[in-house]
Structure formats: structure tokens, C-alpha cells
N, C-alpha and C positions, 0 to 999 in steps of 0.2 A: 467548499466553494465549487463542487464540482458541475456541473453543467451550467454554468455561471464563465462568459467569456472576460473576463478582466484583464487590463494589461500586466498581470500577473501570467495568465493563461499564455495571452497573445508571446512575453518575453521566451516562456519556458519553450514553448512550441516554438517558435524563429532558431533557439538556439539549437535544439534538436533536431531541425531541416537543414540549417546550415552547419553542421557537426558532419551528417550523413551527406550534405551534395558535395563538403570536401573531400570525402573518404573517397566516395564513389566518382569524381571525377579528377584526383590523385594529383590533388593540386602541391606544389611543395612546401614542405613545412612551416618556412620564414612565412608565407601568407595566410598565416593563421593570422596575424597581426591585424590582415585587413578586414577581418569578421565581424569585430567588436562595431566597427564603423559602417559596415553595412547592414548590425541590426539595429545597429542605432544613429542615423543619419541625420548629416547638419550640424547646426552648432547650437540648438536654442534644448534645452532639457526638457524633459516631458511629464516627466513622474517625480524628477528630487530637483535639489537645487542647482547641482550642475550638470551638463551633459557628458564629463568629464568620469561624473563619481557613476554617472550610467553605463557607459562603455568600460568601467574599470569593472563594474557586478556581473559584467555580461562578459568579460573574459572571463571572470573565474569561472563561472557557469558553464563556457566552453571549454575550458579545462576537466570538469567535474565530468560532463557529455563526454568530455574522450577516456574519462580512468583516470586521469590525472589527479594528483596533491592540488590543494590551494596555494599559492605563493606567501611565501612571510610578509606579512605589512609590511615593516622593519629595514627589509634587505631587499636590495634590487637582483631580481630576476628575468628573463623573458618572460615573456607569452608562450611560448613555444618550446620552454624547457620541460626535458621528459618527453616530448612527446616522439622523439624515432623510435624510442624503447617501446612505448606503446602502440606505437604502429605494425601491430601483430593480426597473425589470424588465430590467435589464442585468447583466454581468459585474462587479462591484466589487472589485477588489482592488487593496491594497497589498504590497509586500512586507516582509517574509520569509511564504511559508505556513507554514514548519513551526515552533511558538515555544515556548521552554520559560517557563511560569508559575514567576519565581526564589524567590517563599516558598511553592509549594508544594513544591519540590524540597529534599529531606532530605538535599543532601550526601554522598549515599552516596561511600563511602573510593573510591577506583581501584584499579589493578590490582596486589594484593598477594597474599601467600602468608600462611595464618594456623595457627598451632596450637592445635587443639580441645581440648577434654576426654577426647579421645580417649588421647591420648599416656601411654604407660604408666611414659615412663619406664626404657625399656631397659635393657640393661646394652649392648648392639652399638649404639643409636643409631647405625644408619647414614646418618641423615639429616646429620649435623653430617660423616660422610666421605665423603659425596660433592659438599658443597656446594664450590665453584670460591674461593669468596672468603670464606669462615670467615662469613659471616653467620646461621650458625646454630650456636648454643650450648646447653651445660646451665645450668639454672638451678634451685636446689631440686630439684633430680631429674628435671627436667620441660625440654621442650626448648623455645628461643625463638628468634626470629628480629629480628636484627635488622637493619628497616627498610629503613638507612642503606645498608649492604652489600650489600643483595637484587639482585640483576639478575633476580628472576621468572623463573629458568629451567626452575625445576618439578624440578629434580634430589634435593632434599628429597620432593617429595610422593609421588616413583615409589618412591622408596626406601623409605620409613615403612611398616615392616609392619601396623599398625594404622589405615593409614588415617586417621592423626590431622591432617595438614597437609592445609588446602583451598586453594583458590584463588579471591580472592575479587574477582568483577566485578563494573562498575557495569553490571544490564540495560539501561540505551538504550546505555552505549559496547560491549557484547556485542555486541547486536547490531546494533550500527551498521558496515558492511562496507565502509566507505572513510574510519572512522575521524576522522569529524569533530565526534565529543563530545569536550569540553577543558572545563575547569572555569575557573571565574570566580574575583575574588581571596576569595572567601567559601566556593571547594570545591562552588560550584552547578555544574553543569551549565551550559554554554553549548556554542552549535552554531557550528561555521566555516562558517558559509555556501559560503567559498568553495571547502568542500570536499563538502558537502552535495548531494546529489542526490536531497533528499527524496522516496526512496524509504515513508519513515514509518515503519519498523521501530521508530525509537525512541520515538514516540507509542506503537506497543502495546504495548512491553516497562514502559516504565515500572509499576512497582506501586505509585508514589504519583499518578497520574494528574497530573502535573507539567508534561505534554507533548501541546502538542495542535494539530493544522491548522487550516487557514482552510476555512471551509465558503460553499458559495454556496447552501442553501435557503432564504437568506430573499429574496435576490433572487430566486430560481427560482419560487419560489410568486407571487412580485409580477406574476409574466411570466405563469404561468398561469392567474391571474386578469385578465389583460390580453382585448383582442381577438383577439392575435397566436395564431396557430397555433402550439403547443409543441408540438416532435415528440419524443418517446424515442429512443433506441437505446440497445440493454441488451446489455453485455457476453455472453457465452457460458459464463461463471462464474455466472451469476445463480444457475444450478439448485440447487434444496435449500437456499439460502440464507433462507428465510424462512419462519419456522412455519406461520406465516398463507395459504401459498399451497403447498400439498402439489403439488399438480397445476402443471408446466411451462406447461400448454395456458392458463393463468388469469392470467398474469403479464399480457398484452397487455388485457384487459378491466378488469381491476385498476388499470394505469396510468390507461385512459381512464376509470376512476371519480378518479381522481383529479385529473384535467383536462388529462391529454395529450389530444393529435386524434388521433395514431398511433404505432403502435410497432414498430420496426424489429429485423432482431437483428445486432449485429456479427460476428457468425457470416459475413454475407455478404461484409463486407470482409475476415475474416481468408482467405476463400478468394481474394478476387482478390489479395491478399497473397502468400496461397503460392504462387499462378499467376505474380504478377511476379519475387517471389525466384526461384522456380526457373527462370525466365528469367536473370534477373542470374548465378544462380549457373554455367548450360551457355554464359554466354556469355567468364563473366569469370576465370571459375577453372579451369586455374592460369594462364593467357596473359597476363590482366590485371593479376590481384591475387593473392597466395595463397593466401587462406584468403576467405571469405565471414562474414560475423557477420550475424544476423537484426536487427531493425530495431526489434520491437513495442513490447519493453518500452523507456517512456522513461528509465528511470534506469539501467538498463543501458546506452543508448546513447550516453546526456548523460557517464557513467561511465568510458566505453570512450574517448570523445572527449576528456576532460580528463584521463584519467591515462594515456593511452598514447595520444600525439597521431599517435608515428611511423605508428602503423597504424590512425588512425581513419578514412582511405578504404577501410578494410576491412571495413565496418559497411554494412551494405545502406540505400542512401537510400532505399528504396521508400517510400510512405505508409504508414501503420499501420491497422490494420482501422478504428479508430477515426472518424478522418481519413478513409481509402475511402469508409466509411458515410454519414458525415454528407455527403461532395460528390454520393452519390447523393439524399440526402431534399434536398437544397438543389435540385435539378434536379427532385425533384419539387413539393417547397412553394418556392417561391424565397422567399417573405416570410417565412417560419417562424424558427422558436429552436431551435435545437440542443440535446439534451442528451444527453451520455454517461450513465451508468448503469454505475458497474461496480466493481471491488475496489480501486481503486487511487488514491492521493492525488497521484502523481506525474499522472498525465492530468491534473491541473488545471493545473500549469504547461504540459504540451504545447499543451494545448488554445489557451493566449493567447501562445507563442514570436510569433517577427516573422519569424525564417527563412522557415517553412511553413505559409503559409492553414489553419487548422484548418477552418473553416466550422463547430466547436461552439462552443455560445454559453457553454454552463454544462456544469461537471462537477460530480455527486456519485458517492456509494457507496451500496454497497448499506443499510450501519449507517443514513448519512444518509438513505436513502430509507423505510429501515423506522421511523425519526422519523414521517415525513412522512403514513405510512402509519397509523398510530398515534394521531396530531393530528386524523386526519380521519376515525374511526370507521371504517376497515377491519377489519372483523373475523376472526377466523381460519375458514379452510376459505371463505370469502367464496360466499355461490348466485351466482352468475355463470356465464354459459353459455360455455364453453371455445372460444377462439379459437387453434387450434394458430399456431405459425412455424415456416412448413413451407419457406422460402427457402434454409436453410445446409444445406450437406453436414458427411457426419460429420469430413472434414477441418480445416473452420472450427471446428467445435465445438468439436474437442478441442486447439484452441490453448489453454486457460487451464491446464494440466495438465503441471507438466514433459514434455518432450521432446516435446511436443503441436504445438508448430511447426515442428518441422525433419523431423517425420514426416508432417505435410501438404505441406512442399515436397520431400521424398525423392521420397511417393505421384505428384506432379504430375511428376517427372524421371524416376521408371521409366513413366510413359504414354506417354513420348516415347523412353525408352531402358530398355528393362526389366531389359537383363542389367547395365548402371554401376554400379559399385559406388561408392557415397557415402559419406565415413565422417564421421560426425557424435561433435561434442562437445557435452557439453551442462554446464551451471550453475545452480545456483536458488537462489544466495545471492552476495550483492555481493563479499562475501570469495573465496568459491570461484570469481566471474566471475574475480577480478583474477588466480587463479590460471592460469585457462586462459586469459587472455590473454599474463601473463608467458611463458607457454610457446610462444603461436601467434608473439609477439615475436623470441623464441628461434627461431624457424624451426622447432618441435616438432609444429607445426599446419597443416603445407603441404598442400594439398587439400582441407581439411577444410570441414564447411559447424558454424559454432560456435552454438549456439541459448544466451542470456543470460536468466536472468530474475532481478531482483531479487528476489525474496521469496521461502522455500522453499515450496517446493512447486509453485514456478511465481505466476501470478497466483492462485489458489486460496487463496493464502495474504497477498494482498496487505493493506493496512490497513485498508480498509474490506468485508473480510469478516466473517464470522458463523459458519460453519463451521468444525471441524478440518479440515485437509488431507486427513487420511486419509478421514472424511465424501462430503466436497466430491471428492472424486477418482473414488472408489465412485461418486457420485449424475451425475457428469459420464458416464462413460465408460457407462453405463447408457442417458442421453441420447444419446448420440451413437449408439450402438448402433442407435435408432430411427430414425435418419437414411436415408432412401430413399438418397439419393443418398453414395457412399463417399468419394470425393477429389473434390477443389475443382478437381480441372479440368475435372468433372460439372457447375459449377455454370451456371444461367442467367442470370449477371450478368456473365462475364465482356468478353461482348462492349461491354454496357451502360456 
């Protein structure tokens, strides 16, 4: 639903402006209280049945926006509990990030076949001859299915000349692509963690805003009103993502009105990225390993590793742009804070794994950043005098862009070998990953170099975008266009 403004959008947004104008104007704790009531004002409900069960989803969500646990249904709490502990200029979290709020979650039915109003009633109903297991019948004229018998093969809905049989999913287990939405003993929604690889799809499918991450800008603001130097680094997805900032060249002056010292782009790491894989890949493939998998996306890799262990040395250990970046700003500020910047909810767990030194301190998105932006009187079109980021080649850039990374590490492998022919696989959804790996499993994928991205569209589409794909694709490949320099093996960091 993304470039789609719904009171879905409008809640998430209110919550994350009024999260950051409390941080930033250091109002005291107890007044959290009065938040819920000034996103949601009056007394007449708007979206459920009462205004009551509104402002109780929009505390929790304020909660969630500062790091906070959910409250137990069960047991009385505050508003406000936790949060002086959280009132850091550090990383705070607990786990799980990704949580479903159980009364705001409607229960919606699973995965069944339904007969509309459509059904006329045939005389051939062919739906009842082709079903496997008799679970579809006449009833007054009219055709029904029952339940009990269903195995959801869908052989009823292909058949129905009218188009009267749907198929009826629950949006976060749609599109949740490693299948780890399961229902509680009340038909809520509950997440398997252990299958989870909060990617976040299912935060923005939801249409009852039921579903929501842990955010770190209320500690990020604490930090940037600190002494400490807070540095940015902003994904290479940024473009076009924010009304308020038409112009690319203003995103880095923008930040430092907002109390960054500097602003970097990950555009620089996705190119010494491409420089490394394509190294990995002339040296490993096929002698080593057989196939190569790219590294960026973390949910694709954390993915890749837990549900096909046999070949998760086949997943490039390289650093991720992200990671790259920040160990450069760490060598130039040593004492500074870290922050990603970018579409994706899943970097917040990269960011704090134990495996591999992140050196970022804080992840948000872009949604949370345009909060933050909002809180603090940024205005649209903002006079600020244009500071381009002139550092990435158009190779780094166009990693947020399905097939955007495996054609920055192709570009880097014909500069060294022009005539190789490389053949790439590509994926942009957790489900269609697990496809082309069952197949690389299968020996179907020998030489291949396999590019993974959880979200469609690539990162373009990750959860904490703003844009449609198709938008954000157009507005990227535009940018990248401008890029002096064409492949990341042009770039002047490599050696750095």
C-alpha cells in the first residue's frame, strides 16, 4: 500500500511526528499520556467502533516508536512505563522488533476459497466436477463449499465461468514470504519468530494497522541533542522519497538542519560491495562453490541461512554497503554515532547482530525520518543552498532497484573480463527468493551469480518507504543517470 495515503499511513505518520516533537522539545514523561488524545481527538471514533479502542492502538504504537514492550492486555500498566530507561542517547532494544497489537488485529479468516454473489447457479457447475474431494456442492441453486473438505487447490475458482469463487487471504500471511504468520487461540494473528525474518511486509500489508516495528527515534534524537557528533548515512533509495525535498542535492543540508554533523551516501559502500563480490565471485565460482548469492539484503540472507543451511556458504560474506559505510565515517569521526537511513526495518537487527561489528549505532527509515522532519518544522521545497553527493558511482546507486546489484557486480567483472559471460538470477520477494534457491539446491543454478531481495521491487519497496515501486524506480534510475562516474570499479574509495 505504499504510495497509497490511508488512515493507515496518515496513524503511522502522526505517531512518528509526535514520538520525535516529544523527544525533541523534552517534554516530561507523565505527558506521554496526552498523545494518544491528540492523535486522536474528540470523542466520536473514526476507523473502529470506539474512540477508546483508538487511542488505546495509538498508545501502543507510541510505545513501539520509542523501543518500548507492548503492555500485557491482562494487567494494568502505564503509558509511560519503561520509558526513562529508554530515554537514552543509545540503541535500546528488546526483543521481538516486529509485534502484532492482539486487539487491534480483526481476526481476519486464513486461507480459504469463498462463493460470492456472483454464482449464477449453473446448470454445468463445473466447479463441483472438478473438485478432488466433493467439497463443493449445490445448495438452493447456489454453489457452496464446504470448509471441512477444502484442500484450497483452487480447481473450483479456475473452473467457475462467472468468476464467482475468490480466494480469500489474510494481507500480512499474503505477504509474509517464509510463512511465519499463524494465528493465536482467538484467530489473531501471531508471528513465529522463529521463522521470521522481519523483513516487515507484514507491518504494511496489514489494513487494520495491527502490526507495527520498534523504532529507535527517540533515542536518536536524545543522541542528537547530545555533544556527540551524529553522522547520517542515507541509503541510495532515498530519491524522490520525500515531498518536502524535490531536489536530491538538499537531502545533506536538510539532515544537518536537523542536527547531523555530516552526511554520507551508501551509494559508496554498495560500490566497494560490488568491487568485493565480484572478486568473491572470479574467484569462487565454480571451483569453490557453485553458485554465488549477493549479501545486501539482510532478510534475504538471515533467509537463505536458515532455510537452506545446505548451501548457505553460498551467500557472499562480504560486508553490506551499509556496514562498508559506517567503518569508513567511524575512521573518519572515531567518537561519532552512526546512523543508517534507509527503507528497510530488517537493518535494524543487522545493525546490532554479535557475528559482525556494524559500527551503526541507530537504524531508522525513511517514513521515520520524515516524522522527525515534520517535529521540527522542516518545511516543503526547504531555501537551503544544495550540497550535491558527488562520492557513488552510478553502480552503487542503482543497488536499491531489483537487479541493481548483480549488474553492479557483472559491470566490475566485464572491467576485468569483458567478453565472461555471467548469468544472473534475480528475486524481489521472500517467496520467489525461496524459489530460486530450491532450484540453485537442485543443482538448477550452477555458475550462476543469484541477486536476493526481500521486498518487491527490490529495496524500493522495503517498509519504511514512501513511494510506489514503479515512482521510486523511474526517480532512481534518473539519479543514477547523473552519476559522473558509471561502475564501482571507477569509484575513489576503493582503495580507502
Amino acid at each position: 500500500m505504499r504510495g497509497i495515503f490511508t488512515p493507515v499511513t496518515n496513524i503511522r505518520r502522526k505517531v512518528f511526528t509526535e514520538v520525535a516533537r516529544f523527544a525533541f522539545e523534552e517534554k516530561p514523561f507523565e505527558e506521554i499520556d496526552k498523545l494518544p488524545y491528540k492523535i486522536v481527538p474528540g470523542e466520536i471514533a473514526h476507523y473502529r467502533d470506539s474512540v477508546f479502542k483508538e487511542r488505546a492502538i495509538v498508545g501502543e504504537r507510541i510505545r513501539l516508536a520509542m523501543g518500548l514492550n507492548l503492555r500485557p492486555v491482562d494487567k494494568p500498566a502505564p503509558l509511560n512505563e519503561g520509558i526513562e530507561e529508554s530515554a537514552i542517547p543509545e540503541t535500546y532494544y528488546e526483543h521481538p522488533l516486529v509485534n502484532v497489537i492482539k486487539f487491534a488485529c480483526e481476526a481476519c479468516p486464513e486461507d480459504s476459497f469463498m462463493v460470492t454473489n456472483n454464482c449464477r447457479g449453473c446448470l454445468a457447475h463445473p466447479c463441483t466436477a472438478v473438485c478432488p474431494t466433493n467439497a463443493v456442492g449445490m445448495k438452493d441453486g447456489f454453489a457452496v463449499i464446504d470448509k471441512e473438505k477444502c484442500i484450497r487447490c483452487g480447481k473450483c475458482k479456475t473452473a467457475c465461468p462467472y468468476n464467482a469463487i475468490v480466494r480469500y487471504q489474510r494481507p500480512c500471511a499474503q505477504a509474509c514470504g517464509v510463512d511465519a504468520i499463524e494465528s493465536d487461540e482467538l484467530g489473531r494473528a501471531k508471528i513465529n519468530y522463529d521463522r521470521c525474518v522481519s523483513c516487515g511486509m507484514c507491518l504494511v500489508n496489514c489494513p487494520f494497522a495491527a502490526i507495527a516495528d520498534k523504532s529507535q527515534i527517540f533515542q536518536l534524537i536524545h543522541a542528537l541533542k547530545s555533544d556527540t557528533k551524529v553522522i547520517a548515512e542515507i541509503a541510495p533509495a532515498f530519491v524522490g522519497q520525500f515531498d518536502s525535498i524535490k531536489d536530491p542535492d538538499k537531502i545533506k543540508p536538510i539532515l544537518k538542519k536537523l542536527g547531523f554533523y555530516d552526511v554520507y551516501e551508501v551509494a559508496v559502500g554498495a560500490d566497494i560491495g560490488a568491487v568485493e563480490e565480484a572478486e568473491h565471485f572470479l574467484e569462487s565460482v565454480p571451483d569453490k562453490q557453485p553458485f554465488m548469492a549477493t549479501s545486501c539484503c539482510p532478510s534475504w540472507a538471515v533467509m537463505a541461512k536458515k532455510f537452506f543451511p545446505e548451501i548457505a556458504h553460498c551467500v557472499s560474506d562480504g560486508l553490506t554497503p551499509m556496514v562498508l559505510t559506517a567503518r569508513m565515517i567511524k575512521k573518519d569521526y572515531p567518537d561519532s554515532k552512526v546512523v543508517f537511513i534507509g527503507p528497510c526495518a530488517a537493518k535494524k537487527l543487522e545493525a546490532m547482530r554479535k557475528s559482525v561489528r556494524s559500527d551503526v549505532d541507530f537504524v531508522i527509515t525513511f517514513e521515520e525520518l520524515l516524522g522527525m522532519m515534520v517535529a521540527k518544522g522542516i518545511a516543503p521545497d526547504e531555501d537551503v543552498a544544495p550540497e550535491p553527493l558527488c562520492d557513488a558511482t552510478a553502480g552503487g546507486r542503482g543497488y536499491p532497484v531489483t537487479g541493481g546489484v548483480a549488474k553492479a557486480i557483472v559491470d566490475v567483472i566485464h572491467t576485468k573480463h569483458p567478453d565472461m559471460e555471467v548469468p544472473v538470477e534475480k528475486a524481489d520477494s521472500l517467496s520467489d527468493c525461496r524459489k530460486m534457491l530450491t532450484l540453485a539446491k537442485a543443482g538448477k543454478k550452477n555458475g550462476y551469480l543469484l541477486e536476493g531481495m526481500a521486498c518487491p521491487g527490490g529495496c524500493i519497496g522495503g517498509a519504511g518507504t514512501v513511494l510506489t515501486t514503479a515512482k521510486a524506480t523511474a526517480v532512481i534510475k534518473n539519479y543514477k543517470e547523473q552519476s559522473e562516474k558509471k561502475t564501482a570499479a571507477q569509484s575513489d574509495f576503493i582503495n580507502k
